[in-house]
SELUMLO-677988 format. One record per atom (N, C-alpha, C, CB): residue number from 1; residue in three letters; chain; atom name; y, z, x. Coordinates in nm, 2 decimals. Glycine has a CB too. Example, Ala and Ser with C-alpha at 12.3 -4.5 7.8 and 13.67 -1.06 7.14 Angstrom:
2
 seq type mol atom      y      z      x
   1  Ala   A    N  -0.57   0.78   1.32
   1  Ala   A   CA  -0.45   0.78   1.23
   1  Ala   A    C  -0.33   0.78   1.32
   1  Ala   A   CB  -0.45   0.90   1.13
   2  Ser   A    N  -0.22   0.71   1.28
   2  Ser   A   CA  -0.11   0.71   1.37
   2  Ser   A    C   0.00   0.79   1.29
   2  Ser   A   CB  -0.06   0.57   1.41
This chain:
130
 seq type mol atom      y      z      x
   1  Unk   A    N   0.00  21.31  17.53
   1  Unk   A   CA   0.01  21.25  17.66
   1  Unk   A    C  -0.13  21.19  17.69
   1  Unk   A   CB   0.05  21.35  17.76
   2  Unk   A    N  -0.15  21.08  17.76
   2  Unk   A   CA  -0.26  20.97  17.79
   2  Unk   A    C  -0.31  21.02  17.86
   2  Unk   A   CB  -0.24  20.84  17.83
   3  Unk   A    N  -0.45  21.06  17.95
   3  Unk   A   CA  -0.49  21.14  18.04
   3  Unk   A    C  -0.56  20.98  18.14
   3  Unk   A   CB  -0.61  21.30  17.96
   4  Unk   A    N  -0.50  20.95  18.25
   4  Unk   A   CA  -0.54  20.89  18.36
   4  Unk   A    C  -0.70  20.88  18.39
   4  Unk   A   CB  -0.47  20.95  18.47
   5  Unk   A    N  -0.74  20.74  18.34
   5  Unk   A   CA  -0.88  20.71  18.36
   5  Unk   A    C  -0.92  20.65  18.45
   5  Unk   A   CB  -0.94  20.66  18.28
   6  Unk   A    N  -0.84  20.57  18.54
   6  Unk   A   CA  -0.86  20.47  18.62
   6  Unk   A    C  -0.85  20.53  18.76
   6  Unk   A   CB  -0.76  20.36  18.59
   7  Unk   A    N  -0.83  20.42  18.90
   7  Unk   A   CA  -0.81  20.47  19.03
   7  Unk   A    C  -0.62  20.47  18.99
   7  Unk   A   CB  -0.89  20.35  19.19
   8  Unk   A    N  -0.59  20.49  18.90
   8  Unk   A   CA  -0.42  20.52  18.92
   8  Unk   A    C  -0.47  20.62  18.88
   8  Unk   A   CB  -0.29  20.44  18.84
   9  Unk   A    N  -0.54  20.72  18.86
   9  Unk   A   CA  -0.53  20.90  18.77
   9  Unk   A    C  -0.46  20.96  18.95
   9  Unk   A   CB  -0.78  21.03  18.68
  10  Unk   A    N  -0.50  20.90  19.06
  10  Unk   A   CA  -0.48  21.03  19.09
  10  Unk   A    C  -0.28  21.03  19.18
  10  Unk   A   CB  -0.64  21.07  19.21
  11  Unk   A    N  -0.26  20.91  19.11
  11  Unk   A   CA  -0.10  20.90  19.11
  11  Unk   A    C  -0.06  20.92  19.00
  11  Unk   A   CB  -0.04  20.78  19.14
  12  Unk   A    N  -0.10  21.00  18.91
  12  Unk   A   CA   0.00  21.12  18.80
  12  Unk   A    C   0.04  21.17  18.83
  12  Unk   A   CB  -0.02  21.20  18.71
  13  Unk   A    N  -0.04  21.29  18.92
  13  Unk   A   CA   0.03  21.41  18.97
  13  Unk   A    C   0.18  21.38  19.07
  13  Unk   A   CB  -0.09  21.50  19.07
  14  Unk   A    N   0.19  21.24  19.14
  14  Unk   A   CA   0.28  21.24  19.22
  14  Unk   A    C   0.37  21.22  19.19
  14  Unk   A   CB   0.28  21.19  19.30
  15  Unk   A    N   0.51  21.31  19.25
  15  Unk   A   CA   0.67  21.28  19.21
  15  Unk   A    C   0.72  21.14  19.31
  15  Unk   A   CB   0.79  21.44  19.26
  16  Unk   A    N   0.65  21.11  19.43
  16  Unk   A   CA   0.69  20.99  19.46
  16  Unk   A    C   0.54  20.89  19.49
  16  Unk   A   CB   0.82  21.00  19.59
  17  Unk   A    N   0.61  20.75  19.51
  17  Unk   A   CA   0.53  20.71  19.59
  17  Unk   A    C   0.63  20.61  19.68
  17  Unk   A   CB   0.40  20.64  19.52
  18  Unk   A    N   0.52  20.55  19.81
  18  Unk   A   CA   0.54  20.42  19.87
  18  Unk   A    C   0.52  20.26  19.81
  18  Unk   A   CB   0.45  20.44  19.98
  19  Unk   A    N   0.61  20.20  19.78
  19  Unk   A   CA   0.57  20.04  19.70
  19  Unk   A    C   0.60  20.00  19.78
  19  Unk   A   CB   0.62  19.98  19.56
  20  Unk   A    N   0.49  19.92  19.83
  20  Unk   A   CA   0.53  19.82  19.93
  20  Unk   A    C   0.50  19.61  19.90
  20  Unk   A   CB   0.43  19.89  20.08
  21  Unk   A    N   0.59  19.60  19.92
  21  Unk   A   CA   0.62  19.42  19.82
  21  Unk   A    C   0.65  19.35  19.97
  21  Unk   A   CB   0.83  19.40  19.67
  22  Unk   A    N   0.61  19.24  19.94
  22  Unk   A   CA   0.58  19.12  20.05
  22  Unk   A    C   0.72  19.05  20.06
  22  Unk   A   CB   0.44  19.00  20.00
  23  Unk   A    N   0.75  18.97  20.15
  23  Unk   A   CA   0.85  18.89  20.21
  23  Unk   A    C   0.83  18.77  20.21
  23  Unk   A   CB   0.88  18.92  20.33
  24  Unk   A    N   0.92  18.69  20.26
  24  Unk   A   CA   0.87  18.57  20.21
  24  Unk   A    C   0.76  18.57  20.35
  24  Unk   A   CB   1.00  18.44  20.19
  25  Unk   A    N   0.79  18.60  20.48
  25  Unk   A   CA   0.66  18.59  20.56
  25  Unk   A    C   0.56  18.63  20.56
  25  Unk   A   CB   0.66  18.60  20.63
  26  Unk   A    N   0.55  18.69  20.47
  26  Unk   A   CA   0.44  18.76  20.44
  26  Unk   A    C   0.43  18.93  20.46
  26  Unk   A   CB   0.35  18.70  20.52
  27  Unk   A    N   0.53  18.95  20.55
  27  Unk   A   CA   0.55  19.09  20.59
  27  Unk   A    C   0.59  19.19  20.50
  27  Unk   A   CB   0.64  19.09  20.67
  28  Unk   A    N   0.53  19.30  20.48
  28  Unk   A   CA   0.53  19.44  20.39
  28  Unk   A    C   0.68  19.46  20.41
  28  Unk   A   CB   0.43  19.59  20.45
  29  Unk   A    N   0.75  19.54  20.27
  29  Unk   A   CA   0.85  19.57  20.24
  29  Unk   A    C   0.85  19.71  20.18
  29  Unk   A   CB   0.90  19.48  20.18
  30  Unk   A    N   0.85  19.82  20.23
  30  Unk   A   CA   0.82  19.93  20.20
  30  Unk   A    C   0.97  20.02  20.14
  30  Unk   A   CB   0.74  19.98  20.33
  31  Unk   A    N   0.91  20.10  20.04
  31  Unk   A   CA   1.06  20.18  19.95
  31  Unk   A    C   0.98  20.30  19.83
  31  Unk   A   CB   1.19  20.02  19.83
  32  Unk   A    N   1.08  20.39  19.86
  32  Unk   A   CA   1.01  20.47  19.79
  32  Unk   A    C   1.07  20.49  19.65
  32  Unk   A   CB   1.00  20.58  19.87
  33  Unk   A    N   1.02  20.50  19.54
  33  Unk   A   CA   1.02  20.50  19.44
  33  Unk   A    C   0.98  20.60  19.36
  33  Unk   A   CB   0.99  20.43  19.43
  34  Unk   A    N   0.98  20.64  19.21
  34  Unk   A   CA   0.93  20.70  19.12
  34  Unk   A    C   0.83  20.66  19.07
  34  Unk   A   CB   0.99  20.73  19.05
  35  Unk   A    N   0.70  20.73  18.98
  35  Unk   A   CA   0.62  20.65  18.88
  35  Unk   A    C   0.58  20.76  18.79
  35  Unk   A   CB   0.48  20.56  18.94
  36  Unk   A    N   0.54  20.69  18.70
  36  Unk   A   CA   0.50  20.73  18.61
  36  Unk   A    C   0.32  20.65  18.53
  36  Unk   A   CB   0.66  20.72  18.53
  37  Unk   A    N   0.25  20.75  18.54
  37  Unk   A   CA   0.15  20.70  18.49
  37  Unk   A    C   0.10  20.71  18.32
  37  Unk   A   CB   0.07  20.74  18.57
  38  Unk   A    N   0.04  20.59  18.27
  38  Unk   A   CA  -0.02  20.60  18.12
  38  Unk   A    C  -0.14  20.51  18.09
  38  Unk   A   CB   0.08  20.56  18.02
  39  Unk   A    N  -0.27  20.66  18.15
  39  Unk   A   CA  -0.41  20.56  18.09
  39  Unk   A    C  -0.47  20.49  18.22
  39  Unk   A   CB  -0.36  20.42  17.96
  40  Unk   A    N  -0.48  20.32  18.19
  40  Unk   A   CA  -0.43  20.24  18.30
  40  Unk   A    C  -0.37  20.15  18.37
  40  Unk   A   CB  -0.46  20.21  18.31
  41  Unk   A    N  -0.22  20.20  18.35
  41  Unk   A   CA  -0.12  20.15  18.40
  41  Unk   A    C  -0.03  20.25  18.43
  41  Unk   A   CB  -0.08  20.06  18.34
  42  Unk   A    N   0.10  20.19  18.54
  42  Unk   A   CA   0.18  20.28  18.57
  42  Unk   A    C   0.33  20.20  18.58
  42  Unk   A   CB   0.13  20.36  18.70
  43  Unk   A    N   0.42  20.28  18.61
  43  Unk   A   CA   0.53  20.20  18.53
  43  Unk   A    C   0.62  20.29  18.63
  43  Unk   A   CB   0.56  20.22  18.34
  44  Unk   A    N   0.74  20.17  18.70
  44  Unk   A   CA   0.86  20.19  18.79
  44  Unk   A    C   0.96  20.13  18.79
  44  Unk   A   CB   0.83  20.19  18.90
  45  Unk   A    N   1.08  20.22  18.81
  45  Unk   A   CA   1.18  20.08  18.79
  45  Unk   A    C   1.26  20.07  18.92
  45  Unk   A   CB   1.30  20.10  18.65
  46  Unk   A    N   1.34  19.96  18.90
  46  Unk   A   CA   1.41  19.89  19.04
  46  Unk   A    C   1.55  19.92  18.99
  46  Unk   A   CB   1.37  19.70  19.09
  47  Unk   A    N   1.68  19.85  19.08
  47  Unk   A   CA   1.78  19.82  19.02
  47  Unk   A    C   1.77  19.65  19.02
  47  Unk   A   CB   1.90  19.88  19.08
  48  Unk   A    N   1.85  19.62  18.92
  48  Unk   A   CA   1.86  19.50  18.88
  48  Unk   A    C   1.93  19.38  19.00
  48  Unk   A   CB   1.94  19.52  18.75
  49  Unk   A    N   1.97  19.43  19.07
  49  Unk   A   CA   2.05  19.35  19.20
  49  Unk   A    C   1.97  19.37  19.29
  49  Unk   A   CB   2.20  19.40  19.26
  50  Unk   A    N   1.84  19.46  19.32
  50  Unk   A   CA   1.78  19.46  19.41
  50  Unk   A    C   1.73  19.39  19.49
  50  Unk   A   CB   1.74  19.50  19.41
  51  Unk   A    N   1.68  19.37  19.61
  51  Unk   A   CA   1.58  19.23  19.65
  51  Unk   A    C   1.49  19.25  19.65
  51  Unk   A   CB   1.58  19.16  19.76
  52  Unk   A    N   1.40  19.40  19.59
  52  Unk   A   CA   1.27  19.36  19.55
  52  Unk   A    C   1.20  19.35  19.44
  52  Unk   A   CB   1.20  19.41  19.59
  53  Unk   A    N   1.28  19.32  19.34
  53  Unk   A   CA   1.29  19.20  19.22
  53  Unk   A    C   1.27  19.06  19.28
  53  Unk   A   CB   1.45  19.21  19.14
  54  Unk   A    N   1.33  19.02  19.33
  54  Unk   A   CA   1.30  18.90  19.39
  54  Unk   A    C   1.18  18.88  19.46
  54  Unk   A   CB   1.38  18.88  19.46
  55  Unk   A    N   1.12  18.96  19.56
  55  Unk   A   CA   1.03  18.99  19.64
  55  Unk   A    C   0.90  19.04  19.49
  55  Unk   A   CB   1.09  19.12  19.76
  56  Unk   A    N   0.93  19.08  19.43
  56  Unk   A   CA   0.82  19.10  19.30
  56  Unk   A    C   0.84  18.98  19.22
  56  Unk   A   CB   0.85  19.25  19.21
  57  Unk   A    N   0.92  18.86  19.21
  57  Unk   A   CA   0.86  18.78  19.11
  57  Unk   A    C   0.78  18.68  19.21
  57  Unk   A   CB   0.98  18.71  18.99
  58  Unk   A    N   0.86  18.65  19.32
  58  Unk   A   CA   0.75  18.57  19.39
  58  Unk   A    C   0.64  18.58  19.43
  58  Unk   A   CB   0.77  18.53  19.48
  59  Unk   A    N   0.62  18.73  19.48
  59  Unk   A   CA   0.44  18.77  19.49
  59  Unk   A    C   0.41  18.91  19.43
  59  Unk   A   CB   0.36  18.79  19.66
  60  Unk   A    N   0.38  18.92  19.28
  60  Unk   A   CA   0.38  19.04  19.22
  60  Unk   A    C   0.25  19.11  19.26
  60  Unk   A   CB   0.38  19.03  19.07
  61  Unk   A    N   0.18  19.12  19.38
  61  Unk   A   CA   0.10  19.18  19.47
  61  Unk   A    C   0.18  19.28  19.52
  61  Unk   A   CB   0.05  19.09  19.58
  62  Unk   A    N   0.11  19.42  19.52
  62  Unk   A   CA   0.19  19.52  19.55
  62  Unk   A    C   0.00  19.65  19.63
  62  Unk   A   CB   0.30  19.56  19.35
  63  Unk   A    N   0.14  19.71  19.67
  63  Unk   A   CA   0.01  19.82  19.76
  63  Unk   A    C   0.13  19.97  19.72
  63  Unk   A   CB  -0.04  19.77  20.03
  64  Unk   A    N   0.07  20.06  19.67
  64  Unk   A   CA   0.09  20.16  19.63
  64  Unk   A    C   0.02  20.30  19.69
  64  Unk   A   CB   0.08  20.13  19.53
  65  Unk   A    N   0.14  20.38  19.75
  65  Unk   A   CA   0.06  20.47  19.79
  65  Unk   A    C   0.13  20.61  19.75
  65  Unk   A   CB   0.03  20.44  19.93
  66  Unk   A    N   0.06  20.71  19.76
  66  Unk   A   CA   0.14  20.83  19.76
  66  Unk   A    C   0.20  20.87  19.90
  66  Unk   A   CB   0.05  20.94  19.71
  67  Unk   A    N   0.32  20.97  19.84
  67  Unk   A   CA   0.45  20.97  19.97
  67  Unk   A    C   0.52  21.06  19.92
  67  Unk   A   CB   0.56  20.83  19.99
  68  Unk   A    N   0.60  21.12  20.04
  68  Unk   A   CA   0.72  21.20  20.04
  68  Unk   A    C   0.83  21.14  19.96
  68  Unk   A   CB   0.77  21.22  20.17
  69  Unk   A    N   0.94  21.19  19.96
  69  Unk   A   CA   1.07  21.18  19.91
  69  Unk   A    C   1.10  21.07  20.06
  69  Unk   A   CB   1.17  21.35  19.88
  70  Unk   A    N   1.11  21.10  20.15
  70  Unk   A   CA   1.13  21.01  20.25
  70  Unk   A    C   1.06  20.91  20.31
  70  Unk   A   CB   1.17  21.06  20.32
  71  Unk   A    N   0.97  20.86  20.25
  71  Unk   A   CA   0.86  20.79  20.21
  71  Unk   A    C   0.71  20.76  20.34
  71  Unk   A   CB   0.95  20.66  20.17
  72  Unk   A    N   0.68  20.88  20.35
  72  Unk   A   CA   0.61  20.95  20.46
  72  Unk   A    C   0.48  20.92  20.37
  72  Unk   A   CB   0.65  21.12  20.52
  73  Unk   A    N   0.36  20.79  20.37
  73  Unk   A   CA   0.27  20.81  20.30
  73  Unk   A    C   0.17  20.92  20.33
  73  Unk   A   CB   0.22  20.70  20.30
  74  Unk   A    N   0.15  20.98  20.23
  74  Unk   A   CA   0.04  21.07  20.21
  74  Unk   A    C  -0.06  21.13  20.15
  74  Unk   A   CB   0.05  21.12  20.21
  75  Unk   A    N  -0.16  20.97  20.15
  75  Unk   A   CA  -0.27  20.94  20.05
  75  Unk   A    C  -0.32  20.83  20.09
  75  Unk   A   CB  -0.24  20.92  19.90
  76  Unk   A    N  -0.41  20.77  20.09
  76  Unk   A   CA  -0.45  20.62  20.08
  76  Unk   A    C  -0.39  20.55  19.97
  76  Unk   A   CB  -0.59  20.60  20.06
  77  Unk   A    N  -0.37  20.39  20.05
  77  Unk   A   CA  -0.32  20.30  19.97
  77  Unk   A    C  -0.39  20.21  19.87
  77  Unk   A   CB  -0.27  20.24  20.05
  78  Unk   A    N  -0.34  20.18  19.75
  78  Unk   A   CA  -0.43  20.08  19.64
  78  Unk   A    C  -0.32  19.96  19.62
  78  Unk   A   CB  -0.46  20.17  19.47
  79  Unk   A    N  -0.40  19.84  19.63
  79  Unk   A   CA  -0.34  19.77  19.56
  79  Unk   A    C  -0.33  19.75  19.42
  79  Unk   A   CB  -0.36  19.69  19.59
  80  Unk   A    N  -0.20  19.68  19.37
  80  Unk   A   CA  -0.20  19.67  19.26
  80  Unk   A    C  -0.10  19.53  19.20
  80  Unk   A   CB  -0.18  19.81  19.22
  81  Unk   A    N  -0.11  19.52  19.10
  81  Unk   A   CA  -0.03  19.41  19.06
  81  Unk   A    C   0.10  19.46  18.96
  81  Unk   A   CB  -0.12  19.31  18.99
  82  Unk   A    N   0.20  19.37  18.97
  82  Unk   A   CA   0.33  19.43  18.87
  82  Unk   A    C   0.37  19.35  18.80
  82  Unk   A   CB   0.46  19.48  18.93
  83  Unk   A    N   0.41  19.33  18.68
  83  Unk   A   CA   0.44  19.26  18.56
  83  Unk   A    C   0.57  19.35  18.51
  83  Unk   A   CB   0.29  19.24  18.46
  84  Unk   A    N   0.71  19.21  18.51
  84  Unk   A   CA   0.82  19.30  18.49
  84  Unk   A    C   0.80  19.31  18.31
  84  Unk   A   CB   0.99  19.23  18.56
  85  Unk   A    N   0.89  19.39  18.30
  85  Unk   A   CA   0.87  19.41  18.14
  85  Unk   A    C   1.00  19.37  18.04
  85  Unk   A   CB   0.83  19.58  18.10
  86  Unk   A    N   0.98  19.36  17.95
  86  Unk   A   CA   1.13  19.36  17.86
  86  Unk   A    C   1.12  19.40  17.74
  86  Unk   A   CB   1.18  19.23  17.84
  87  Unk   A    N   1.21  19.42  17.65
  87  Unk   A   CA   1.22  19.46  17.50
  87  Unk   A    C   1.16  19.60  17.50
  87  Unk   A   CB   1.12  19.35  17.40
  88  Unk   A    N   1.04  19.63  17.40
  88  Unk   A   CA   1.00  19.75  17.37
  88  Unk   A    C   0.93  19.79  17.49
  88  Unk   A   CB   0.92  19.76  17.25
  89  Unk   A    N   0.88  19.67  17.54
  89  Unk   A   CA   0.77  19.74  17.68
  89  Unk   A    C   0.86  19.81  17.75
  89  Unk   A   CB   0.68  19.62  17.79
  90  Unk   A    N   0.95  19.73  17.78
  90  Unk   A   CA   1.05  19.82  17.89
  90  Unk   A    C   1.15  19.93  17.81
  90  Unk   A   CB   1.17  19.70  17.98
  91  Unk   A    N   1.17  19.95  17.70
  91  Unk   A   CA   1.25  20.07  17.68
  91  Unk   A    C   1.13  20.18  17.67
  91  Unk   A   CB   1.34  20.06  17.54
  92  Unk   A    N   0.99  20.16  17.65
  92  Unk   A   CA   0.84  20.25  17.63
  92  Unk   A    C   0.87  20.26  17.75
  92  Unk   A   CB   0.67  20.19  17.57
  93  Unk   A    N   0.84  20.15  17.90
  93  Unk   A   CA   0.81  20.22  18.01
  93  Unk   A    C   0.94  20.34  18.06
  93  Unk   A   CB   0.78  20.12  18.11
  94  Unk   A    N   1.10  20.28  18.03
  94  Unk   A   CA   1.22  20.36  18.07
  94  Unk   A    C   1.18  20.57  17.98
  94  Unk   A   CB   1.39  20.24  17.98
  95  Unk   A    N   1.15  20.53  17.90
  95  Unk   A   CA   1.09  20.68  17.80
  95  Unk   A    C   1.00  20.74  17.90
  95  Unk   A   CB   0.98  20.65  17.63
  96  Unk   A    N   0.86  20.72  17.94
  96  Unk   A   CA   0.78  20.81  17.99
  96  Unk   A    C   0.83  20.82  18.13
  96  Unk   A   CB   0.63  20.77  17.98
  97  Unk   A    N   0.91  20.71  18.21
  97  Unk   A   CA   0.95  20.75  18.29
  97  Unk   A    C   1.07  20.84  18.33
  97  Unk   A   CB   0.94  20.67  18.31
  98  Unk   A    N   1.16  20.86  18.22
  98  Unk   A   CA   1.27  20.98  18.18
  98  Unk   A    C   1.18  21.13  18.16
  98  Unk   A   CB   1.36  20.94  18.02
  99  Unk   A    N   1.04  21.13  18.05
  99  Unk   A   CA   0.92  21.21  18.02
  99  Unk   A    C   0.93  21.24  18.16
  99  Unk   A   CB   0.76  21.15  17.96
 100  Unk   A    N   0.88  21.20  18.25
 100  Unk   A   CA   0.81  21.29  18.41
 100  Unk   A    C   0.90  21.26  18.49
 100  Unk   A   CB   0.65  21.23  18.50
 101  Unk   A    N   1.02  21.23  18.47
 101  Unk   A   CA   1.13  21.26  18.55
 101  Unk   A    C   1.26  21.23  18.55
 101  Unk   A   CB   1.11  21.23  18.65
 102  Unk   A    N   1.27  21.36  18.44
 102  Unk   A   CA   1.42  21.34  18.37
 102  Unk   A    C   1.52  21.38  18.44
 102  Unk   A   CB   1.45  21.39  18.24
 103  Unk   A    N   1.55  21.46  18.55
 103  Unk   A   CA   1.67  21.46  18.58
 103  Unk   A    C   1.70  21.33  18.67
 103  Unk   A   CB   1.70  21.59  18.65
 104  Unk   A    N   1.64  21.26  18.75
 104  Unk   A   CA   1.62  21.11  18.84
 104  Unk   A    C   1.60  21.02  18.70
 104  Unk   A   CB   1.46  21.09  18.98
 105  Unk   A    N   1.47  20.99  18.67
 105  Unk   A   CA   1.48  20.89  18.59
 105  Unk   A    C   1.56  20.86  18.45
 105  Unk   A   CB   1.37  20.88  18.58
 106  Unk   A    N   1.56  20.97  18.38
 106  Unk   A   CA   1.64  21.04  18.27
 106  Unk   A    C   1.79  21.05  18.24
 106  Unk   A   CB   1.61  21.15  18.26
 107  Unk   A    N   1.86  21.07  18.41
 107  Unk   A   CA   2.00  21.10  18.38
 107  Unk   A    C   2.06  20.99  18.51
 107  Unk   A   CB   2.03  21.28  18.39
 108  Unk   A    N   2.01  21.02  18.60
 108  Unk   A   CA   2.11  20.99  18.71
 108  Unk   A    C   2.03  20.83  18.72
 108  Unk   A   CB   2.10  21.12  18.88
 109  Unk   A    N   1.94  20.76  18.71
 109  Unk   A   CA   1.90  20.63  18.70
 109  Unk   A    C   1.96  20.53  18.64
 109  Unk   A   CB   1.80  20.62  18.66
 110  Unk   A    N   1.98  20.61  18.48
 110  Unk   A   CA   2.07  20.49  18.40
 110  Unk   A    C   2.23  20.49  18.40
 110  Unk   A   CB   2.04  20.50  18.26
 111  Unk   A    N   2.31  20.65  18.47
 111  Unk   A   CA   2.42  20.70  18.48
 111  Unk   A    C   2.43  20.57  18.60
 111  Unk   A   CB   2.43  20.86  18.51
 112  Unk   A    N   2.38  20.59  18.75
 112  Unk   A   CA   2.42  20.51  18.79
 112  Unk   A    C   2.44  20.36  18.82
 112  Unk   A   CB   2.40  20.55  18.83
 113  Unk   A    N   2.30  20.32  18.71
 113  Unk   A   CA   2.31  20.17  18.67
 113  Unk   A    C   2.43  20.11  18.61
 113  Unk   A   CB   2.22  20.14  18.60
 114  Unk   A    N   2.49  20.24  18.49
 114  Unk   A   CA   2.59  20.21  18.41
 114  Unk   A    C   2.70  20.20  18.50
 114  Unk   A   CB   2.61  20.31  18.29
 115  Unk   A    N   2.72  20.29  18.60
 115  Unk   A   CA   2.86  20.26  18.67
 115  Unk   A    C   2.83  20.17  18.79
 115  Unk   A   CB   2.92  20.40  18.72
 116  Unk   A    N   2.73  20.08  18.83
 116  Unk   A   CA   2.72  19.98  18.93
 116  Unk   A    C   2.73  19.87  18.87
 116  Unk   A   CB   2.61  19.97  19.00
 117  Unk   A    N   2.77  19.87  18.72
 117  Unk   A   CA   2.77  19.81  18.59
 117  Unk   A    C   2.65  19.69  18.62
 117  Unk   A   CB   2.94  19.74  18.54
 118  Unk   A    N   2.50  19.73  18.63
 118  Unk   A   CA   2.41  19.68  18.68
 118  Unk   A    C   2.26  19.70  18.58
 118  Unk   A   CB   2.41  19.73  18.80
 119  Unk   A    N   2.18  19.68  18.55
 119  Unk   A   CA   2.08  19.67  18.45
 119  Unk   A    C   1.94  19.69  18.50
 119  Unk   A   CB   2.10  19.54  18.38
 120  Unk   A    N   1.88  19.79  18.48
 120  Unk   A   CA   1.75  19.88  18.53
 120  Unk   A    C   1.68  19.75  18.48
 120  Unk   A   CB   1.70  20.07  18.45
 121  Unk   A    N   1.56  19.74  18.62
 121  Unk   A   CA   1.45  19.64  18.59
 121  Unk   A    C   1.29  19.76  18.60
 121  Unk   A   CB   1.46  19.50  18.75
 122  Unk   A    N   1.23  19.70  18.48
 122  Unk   A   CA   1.08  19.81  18.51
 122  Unk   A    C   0.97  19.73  18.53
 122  Unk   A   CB   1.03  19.91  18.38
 123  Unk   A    N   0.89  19.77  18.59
 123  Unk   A   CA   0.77  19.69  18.57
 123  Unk   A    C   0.66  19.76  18.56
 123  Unk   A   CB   0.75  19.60  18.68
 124  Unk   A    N   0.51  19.74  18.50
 124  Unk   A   CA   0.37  19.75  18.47
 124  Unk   A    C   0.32  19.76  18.62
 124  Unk   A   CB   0.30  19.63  18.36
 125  Unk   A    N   0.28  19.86  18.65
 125  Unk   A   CA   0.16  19.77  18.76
 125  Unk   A    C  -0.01  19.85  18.65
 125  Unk   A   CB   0.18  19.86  19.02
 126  Unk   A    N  -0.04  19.72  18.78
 126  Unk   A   CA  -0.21  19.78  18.70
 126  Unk   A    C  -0.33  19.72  18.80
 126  Unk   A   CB  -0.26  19.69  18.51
 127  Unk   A    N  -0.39  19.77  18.82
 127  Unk   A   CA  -0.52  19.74  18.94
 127  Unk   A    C  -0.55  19.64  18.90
 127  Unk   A   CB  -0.65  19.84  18.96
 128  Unk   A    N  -0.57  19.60  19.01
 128  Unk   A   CA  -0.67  19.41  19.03
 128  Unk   A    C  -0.78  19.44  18.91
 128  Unk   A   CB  -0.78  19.37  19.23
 129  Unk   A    N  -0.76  19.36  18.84
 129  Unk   A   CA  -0.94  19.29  18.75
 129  Unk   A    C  -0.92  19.42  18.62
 129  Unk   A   CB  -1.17  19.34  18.89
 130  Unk   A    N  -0.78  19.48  18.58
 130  Unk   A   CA  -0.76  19.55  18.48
 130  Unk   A    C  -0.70  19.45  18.36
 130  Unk   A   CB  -0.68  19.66  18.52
């Protein structure tokens, strides 16, 4: 396992965070999510019909913070940038993300994608100037 060197080490320990993705007016779009960290980068996935897939290819600017399950931030926020993935990168990021949270990411993520007959999107984030 990769041991967190960057300002993402101290979003390993968390089971959730806050991702918050821009609009077209510019306005924050906030949702809480899973991650999973490796090194210096961290890795989350969306559903494939979502709208912040959309909202992430037009401004892959992102602010990340730690949070509750009901997405109550509780940490300071970092920005960061996200780059969706495909092929090996994205079946590598779908793995460590099943690794640190396999009963959500592992079972019930791709269970329910398969029956929304819908296709898990993941993406890289990684701190500005990484």
């Amino acid at each position: 396992m990769s041991t967190p060197t960057t300002g993402l080490a101290h979003f390993a320990g968390e089971r959730h965070i806050r991702l918050s993705t821009y609009a077209r007016d510019g306005a924050p779009v906030a949702g809480t999510t899973q991650i999973a960290v490796e090194g210096d980068h961290a890795y989350v996935r969306t559903s494939g019909r979502d709208e912040q897939n959309e909202r992430l290819e037009r401004y892959p600017e992102v602010e990340i913070t730690p949070a509750t399950l009901g997405g109550t931030p509780t940490g300071a926020p970092l920005k960061a940038h996200a780059r969706r993935l495909h092929g090996a990168e994205a079946r590598h990021a779908a793995r460590r993300l099943a690794r640190r949270h396999p009963l959500m990411q592992g079972l019930a993520a791709p269970l329910g994608c398969a029956l929304k007959l819908d296709r898990p999107v993941l993406y890289e984030l990684r701190l500005p100037g990484d």
